[in-house]
DOMAR-858086 format. One line per field, with one value per residue: residue number from 1; residue in one letter; x, y, z of N, C-alpha, C in turn. Coordinates in steps of 0.05 Angstrom, whole numbers. Layout:
// DOMAR-858086
migu: NUM ...;
gulum: a ...;
n.c1: X ...;
n.c2: Y ...;
n.c3: Z ...;
ca.c1: X ...;
ca.c2: Y ...;
ca.c3: Z ...;
c.c1: X ...;
c.c2: Y ...;
c.c3: Z ...;
END
This chain:
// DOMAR-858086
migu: 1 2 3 4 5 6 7 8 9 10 11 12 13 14 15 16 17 18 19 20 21 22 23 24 25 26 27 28 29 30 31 32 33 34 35 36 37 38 39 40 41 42 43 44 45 46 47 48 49 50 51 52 53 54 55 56 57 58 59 60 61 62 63 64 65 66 67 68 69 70 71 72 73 74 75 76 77 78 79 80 81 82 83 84 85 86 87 88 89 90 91 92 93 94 95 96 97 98 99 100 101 102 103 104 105 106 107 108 109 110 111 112 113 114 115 116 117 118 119 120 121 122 123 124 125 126 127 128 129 130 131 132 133 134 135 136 137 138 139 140 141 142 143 144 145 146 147 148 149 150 151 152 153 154 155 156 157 158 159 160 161 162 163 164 165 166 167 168 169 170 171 172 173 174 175 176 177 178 179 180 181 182 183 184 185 186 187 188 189 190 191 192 193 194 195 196 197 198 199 200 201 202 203 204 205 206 207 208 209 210 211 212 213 214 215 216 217 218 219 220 221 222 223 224 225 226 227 228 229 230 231 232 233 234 235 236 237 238 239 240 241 242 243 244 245 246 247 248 249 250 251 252 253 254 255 256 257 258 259 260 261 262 263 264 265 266 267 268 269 270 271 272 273 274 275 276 277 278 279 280 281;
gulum: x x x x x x x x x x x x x x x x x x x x x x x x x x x x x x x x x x x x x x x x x x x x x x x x x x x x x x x x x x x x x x x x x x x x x x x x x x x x x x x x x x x x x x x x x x x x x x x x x x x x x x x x x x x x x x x x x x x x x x x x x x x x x x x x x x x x x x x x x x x x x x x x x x x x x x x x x x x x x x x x x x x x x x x x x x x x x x x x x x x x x x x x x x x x x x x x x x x x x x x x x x x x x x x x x x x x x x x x x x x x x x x x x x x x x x x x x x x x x x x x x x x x x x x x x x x x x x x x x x x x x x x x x x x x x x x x x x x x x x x x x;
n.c1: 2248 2267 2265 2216 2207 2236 2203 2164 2170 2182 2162 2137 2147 2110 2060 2078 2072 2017 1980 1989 2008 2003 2009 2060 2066 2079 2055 2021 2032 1979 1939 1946 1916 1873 1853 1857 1806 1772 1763 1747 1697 1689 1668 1691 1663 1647 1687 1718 1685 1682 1736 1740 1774 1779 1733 1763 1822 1830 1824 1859 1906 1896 1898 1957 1962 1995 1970 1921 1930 1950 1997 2064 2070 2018 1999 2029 2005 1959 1963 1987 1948 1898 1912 1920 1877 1855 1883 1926 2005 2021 2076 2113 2083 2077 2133 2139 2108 2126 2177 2147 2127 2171 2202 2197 2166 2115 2056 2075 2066 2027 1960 1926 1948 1963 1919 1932 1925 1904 1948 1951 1926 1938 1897 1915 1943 1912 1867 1870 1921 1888 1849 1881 1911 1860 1842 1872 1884 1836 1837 1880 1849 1806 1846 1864 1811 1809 1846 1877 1856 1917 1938 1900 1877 1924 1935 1901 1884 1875 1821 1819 1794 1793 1828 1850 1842 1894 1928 1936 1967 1968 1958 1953 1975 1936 1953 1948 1952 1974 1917 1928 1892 1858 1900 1916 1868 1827 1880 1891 1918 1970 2021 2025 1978 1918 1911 1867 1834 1792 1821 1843 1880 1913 1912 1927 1927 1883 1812 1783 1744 1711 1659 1631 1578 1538 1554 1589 1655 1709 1755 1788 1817 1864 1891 1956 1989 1994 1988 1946 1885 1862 1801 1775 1728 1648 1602 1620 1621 1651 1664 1697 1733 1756 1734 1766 1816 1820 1844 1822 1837 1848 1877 1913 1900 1884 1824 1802 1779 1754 1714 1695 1751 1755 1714 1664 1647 1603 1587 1588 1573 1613 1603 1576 1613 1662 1632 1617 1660 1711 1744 1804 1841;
n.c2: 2555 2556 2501 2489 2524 2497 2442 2452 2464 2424 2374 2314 2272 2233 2266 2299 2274 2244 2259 2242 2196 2142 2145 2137 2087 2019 1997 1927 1908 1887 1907 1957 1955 1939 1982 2021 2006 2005 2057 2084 2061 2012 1949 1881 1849 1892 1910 1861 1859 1915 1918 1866 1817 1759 1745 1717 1723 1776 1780 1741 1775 1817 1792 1779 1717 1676 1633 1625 1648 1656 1637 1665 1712 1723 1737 1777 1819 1818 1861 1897 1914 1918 1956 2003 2013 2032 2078 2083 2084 2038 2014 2014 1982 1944 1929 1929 1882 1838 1834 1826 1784 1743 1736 1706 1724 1768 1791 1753 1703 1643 1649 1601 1529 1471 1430 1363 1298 1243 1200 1124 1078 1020 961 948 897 835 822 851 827 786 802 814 763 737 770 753 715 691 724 697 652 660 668 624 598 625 606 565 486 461 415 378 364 352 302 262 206 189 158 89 81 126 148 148 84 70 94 56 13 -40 -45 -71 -58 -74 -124 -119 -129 -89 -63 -46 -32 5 48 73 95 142 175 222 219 164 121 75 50 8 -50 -74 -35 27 62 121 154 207 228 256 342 355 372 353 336 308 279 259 204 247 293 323 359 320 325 371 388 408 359 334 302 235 239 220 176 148 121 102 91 81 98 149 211 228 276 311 346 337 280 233 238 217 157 96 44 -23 -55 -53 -69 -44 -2 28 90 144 164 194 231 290 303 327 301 296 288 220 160 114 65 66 86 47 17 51 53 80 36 48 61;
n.c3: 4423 4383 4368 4365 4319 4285 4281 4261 4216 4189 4146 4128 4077 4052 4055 4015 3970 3972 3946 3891 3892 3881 3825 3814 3822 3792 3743 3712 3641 3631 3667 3649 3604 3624 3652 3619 3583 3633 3644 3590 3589 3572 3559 3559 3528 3482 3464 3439 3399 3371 3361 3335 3362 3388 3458 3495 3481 3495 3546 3562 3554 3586 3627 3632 3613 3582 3568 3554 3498 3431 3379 3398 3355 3336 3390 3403 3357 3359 3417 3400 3372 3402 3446 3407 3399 3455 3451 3479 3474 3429 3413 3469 3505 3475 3485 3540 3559 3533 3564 3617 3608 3599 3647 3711 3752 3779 3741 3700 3710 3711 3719 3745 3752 3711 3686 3708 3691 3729 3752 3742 3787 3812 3841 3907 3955 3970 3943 3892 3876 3867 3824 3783 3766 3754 3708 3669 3658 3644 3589 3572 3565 3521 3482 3472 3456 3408 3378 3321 3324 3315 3340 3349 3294 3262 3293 3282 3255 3187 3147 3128 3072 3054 3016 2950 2910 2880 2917 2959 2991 2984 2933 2870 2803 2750 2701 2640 2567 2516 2470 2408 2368 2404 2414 2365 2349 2320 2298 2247 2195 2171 2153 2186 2200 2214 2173 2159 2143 2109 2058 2036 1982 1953 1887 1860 1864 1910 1940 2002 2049 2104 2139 2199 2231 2256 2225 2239 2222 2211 2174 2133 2082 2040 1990 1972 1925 1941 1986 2051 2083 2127 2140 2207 2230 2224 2183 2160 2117 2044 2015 1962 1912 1869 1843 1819 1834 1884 1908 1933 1976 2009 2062 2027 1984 1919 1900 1871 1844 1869 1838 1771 1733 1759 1763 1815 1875 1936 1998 2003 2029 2070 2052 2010 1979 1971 1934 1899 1873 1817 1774 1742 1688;
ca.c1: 2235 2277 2252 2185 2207 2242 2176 2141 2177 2180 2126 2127 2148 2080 2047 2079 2062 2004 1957 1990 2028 1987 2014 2084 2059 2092 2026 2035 2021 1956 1933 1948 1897 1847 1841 1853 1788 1750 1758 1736 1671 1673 1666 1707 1647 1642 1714 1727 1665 1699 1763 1746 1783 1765 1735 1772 1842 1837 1816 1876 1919 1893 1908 1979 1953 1998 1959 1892 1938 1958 2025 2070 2068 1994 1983 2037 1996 1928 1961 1988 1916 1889 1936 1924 1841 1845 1894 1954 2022 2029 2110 2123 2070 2091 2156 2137 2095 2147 2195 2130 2120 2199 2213 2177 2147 2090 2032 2072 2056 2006 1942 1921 1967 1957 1906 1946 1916 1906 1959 1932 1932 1927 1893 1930 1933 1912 1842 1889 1929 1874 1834 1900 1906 1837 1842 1913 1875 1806 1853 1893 1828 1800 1866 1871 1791 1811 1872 1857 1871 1931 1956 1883 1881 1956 1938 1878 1888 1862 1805 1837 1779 1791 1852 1831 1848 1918 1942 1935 1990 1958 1944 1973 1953 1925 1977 1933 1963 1959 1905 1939 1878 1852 1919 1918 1847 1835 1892 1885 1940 1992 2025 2024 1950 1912 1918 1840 1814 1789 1847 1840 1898 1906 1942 1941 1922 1849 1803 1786 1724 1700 1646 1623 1549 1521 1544 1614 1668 1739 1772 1784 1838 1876 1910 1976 1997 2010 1969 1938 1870 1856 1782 1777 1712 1628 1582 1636 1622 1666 1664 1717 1733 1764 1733 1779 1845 1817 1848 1813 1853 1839 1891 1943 1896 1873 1794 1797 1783 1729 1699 1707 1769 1742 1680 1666 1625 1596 1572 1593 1580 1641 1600 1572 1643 1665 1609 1616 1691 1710 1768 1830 1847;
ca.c2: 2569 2545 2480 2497 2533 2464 2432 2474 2471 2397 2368 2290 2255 2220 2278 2315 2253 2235 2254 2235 2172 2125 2152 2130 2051 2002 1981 1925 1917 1874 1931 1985 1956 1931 2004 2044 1994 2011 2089 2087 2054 1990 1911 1858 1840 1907 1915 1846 1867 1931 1909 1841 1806 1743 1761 1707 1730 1799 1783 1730 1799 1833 1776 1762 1687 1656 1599 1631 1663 1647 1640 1692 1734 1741 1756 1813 1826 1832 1868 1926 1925 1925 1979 2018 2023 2046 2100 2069 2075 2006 2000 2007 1960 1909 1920 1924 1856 1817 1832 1815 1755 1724 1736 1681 1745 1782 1771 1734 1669 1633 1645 1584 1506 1474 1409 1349 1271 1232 1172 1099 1057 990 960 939 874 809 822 865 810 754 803 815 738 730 786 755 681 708 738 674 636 669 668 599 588 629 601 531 470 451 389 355 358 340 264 253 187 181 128 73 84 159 145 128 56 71 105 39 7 -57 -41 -78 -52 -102 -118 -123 -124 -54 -66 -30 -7 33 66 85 107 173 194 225 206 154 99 62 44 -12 -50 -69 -5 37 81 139 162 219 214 287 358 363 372 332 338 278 279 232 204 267 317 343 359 306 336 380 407 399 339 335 275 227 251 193 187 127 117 86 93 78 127 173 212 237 303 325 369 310 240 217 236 207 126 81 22 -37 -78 -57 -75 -8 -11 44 124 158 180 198 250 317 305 333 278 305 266 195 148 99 36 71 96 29 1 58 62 74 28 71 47;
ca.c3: 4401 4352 4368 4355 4292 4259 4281 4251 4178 4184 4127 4115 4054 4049 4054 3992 3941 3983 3927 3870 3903 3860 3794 3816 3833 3760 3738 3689 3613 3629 3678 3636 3582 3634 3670 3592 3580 3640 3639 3564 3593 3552 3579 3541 3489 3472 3460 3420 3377 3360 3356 3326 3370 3407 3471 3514 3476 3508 3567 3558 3547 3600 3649 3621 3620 3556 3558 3530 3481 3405 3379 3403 3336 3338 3409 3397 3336 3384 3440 3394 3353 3427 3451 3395 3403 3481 3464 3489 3456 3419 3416 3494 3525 3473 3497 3573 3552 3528 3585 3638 3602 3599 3670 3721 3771 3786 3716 3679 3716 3693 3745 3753 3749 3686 3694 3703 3689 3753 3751 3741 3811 3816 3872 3928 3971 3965 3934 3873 3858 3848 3807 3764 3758 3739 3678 3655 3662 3618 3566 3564 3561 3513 3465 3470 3444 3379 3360 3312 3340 3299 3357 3339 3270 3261 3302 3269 3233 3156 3152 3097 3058 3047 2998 2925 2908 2872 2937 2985 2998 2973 2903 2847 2775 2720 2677 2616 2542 2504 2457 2392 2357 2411 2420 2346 2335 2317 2291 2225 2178 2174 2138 2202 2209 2209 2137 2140 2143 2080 2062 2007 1981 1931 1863 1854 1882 1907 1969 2013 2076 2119 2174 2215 2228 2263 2209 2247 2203 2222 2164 2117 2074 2011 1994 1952 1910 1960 2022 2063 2101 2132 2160 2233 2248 2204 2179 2155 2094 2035 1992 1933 1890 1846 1853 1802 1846 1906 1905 1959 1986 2038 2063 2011 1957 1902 1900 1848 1847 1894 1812 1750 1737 1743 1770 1849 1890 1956 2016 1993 2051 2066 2040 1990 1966 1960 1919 1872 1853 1790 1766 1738 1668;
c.c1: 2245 2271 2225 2186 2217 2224 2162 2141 2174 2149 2138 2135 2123 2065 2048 2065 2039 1969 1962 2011 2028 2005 2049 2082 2065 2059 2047 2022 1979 1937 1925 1923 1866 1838 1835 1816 1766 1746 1742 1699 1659 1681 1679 1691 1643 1670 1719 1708 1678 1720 1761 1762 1771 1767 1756 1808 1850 1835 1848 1906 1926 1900 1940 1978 1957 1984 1935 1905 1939 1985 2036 2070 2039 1990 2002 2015 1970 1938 1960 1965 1901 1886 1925 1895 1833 1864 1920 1981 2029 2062 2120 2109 2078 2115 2161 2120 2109 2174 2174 2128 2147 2206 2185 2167 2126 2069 2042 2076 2034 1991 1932 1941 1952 1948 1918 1925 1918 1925 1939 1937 1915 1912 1913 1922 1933 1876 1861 1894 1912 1857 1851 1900 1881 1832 1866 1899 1858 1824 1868 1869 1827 1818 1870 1835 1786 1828 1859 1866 1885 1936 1922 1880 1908 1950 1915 1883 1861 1849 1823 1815 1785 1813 1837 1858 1878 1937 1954 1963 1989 1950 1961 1948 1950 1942 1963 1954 1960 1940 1913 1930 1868 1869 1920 1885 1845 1857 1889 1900 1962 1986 2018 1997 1947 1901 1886 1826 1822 1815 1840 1863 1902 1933 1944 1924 1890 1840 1786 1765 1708 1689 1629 1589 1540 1529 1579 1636 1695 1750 1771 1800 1848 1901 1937 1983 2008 2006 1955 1912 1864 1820 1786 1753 1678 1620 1605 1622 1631 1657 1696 1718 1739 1759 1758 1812 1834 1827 1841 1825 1846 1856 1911 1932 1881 1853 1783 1788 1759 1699 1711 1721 1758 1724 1678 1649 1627 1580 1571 1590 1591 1631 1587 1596 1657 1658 1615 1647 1688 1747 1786 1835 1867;
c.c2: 2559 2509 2478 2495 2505 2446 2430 2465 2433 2392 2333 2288 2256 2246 2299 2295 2243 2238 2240 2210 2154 2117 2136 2096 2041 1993 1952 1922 1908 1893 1952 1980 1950 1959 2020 2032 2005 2047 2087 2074 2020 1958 1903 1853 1856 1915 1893 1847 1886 1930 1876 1828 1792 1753 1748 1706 1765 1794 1758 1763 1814 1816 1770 1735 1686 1635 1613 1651 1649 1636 1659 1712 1741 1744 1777 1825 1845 1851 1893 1937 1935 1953 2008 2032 2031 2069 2088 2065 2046 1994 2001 1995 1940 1904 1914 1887 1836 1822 1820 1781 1733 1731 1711 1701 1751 1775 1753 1704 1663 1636 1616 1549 1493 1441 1380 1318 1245 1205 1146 1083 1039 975 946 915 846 800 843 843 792 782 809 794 728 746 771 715 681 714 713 651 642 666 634 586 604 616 572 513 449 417 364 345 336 298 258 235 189 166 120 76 121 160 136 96 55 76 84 19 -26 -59 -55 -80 -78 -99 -135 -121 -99 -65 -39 -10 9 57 82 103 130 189 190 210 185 129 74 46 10 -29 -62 -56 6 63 102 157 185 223 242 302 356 371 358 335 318 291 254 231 234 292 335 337 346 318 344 396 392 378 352 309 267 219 222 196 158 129 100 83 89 101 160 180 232 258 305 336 355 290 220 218 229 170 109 55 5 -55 -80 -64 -43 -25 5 69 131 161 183 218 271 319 304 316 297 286 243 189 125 80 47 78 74 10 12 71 65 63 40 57 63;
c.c3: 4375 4347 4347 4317 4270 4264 4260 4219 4175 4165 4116 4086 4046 4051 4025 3968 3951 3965 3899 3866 3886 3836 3794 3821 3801 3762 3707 3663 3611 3654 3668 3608 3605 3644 3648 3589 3596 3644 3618 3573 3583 3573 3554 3511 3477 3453 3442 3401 3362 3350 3334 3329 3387 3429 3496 3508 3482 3534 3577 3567 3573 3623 3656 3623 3585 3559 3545 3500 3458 3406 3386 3384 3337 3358 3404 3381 3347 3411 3422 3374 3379 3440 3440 3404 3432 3483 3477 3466 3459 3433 3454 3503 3506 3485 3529 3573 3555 3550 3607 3627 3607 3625 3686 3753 3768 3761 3707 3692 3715 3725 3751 3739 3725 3702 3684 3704 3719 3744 3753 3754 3804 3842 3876 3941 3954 3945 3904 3854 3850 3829 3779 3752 3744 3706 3661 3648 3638 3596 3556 3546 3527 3480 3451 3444 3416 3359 3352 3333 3321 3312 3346 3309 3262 3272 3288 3248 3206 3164 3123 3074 3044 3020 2973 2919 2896 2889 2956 2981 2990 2950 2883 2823 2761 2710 2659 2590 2525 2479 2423 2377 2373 2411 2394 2335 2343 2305 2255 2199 2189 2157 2157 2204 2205 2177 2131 2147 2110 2084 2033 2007 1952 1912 1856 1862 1882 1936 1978 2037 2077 2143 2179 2212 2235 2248 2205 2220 2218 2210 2137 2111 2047 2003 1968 1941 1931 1988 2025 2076 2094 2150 2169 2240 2219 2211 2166 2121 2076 2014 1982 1913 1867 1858 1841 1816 1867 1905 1928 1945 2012 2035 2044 1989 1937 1894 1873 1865 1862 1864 1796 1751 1737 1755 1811 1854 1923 1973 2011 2018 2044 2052 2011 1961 1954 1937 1891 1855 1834 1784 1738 1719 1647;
END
């Protein structure tokens, strides 16, 4: 009887928590927003609409899957904005969050392996290596028909003709005499010149412009007692401001004055100049 009776009183564990067993099971933080979510009635796009949160960063949340996440300050940022909009105190699921996440158990491993790059095989064998050889050959080729071709150039004899005639190895210059007046013609002044050429020499201050046949001006400036101008060349013809200080000379001999003292002459030509000296008295 007393058997019976401790039978009797006997009642199961499982049968006292047997309705509300559930409630006692750790759910975790990405649970606890996916089930707050589906009580409330709402789907993901309804929820990151409302929330203005991307919808593949909740659903990120709700997975514990860091990889579709942000940096860690904004997914905190989105879990406890999250959190907040199903009714859920904020400060303990971030903090149940961030302990799921730093441990390597149950959510916080990543659901699926992260997509790795297939390695790069070579073929194998004896059909491998010749097609290695053949790329490594082509590439050589190929290198060789850009680069110049310094080794041909480089032997490439000169023709003897290509050299100008001073270069050859056979050349001996003219040894001509210097011809004196060409070396001196042209230059404007000097005592040096040739002694029969017309020479105008001035006995005191004046000015002085000579041009040639076609007009150009040789020279032109102000003499001083003394000054020299030898013409080298015909057709030249003389302007001054004083004919009478102008003194033309040939050969060391005085022909007399360009003009009377005082008096400007313009455009004298050389033979004419001579003709019309005026002798200095």
């Amino acid at each position: 009887m007393s058997s019976q009776t401790g039978m009797a009183g006997f009642v199961p564990v499982d049968a006292v928590f047997s309705e509300s067993g559930a409630s006692y099971v750790q759910h975790s933080a990405g649970d606890r927003l996916r089930e707050a979510r589906t009580k409330a009635g709402l789907t993901l796009d309804l929820a990151a609409a409302r929330t203005r949160i991307r919808r593949d960063y909740l659903e990120a949340l709700e997975t514990m899957d860091t990889r579709g996440l942000p940096a860690r300050a904004y997914a905190i940022g989105y879990l406890r904005t999250y959190a907040s909009f199903l009714a859920i105190e904020p400060v303990g699921i971030v903090e149940q969050f961030k302990r799921e996440v730093d441990t390597e158990t149950g959510r916080a491993v990543p659901s699926a392996s992260a997509k790795t790059r297939d390695p790069i095989k070579l073929p194998r064998g004896a059909f491998g290596a010749v097609l290695i050889l053949v790329c490594v050959a082509s590439v050589a080729w190929w290198y060789a028909e850009q680069s110049p071709s310094f080794g041909v150039i480089a032997n490439m004899p000169s023709p003897p003709d290509a050299a100008p005639e001073w270069a050859r190895a056979d050349f001996q210059p003219a040894r001509r005499p210097a011809d004196v007046g060409t070396i001196w013609t042209g230059v404007p002044l000097g005592d040096a010149a040739e002694t029969d050429r017309l020479t105008l020499r001035a006995t005191a201050p004046t000015t002085l412009e000579i041009q040639d046949a076609s007009g150009r001006i040789l020279y032109s400036r102000t003499l001083a007692a003394g000054d020299v101008y030898q013409a080298r060349e015909d057709g030249l013809t003389f302007s001054a401001s004083d004919a009478g200080a102008i003194q033309l000379e040939r050969g060391g001999v005085e022909l007399g004055t360009l003009g009377a003292a005082g008096i400007p002459v313009e455009n004298i030509a050389l033979a004419q100049a001579e003709t019309a000296v005026v002798d200095p008295e």
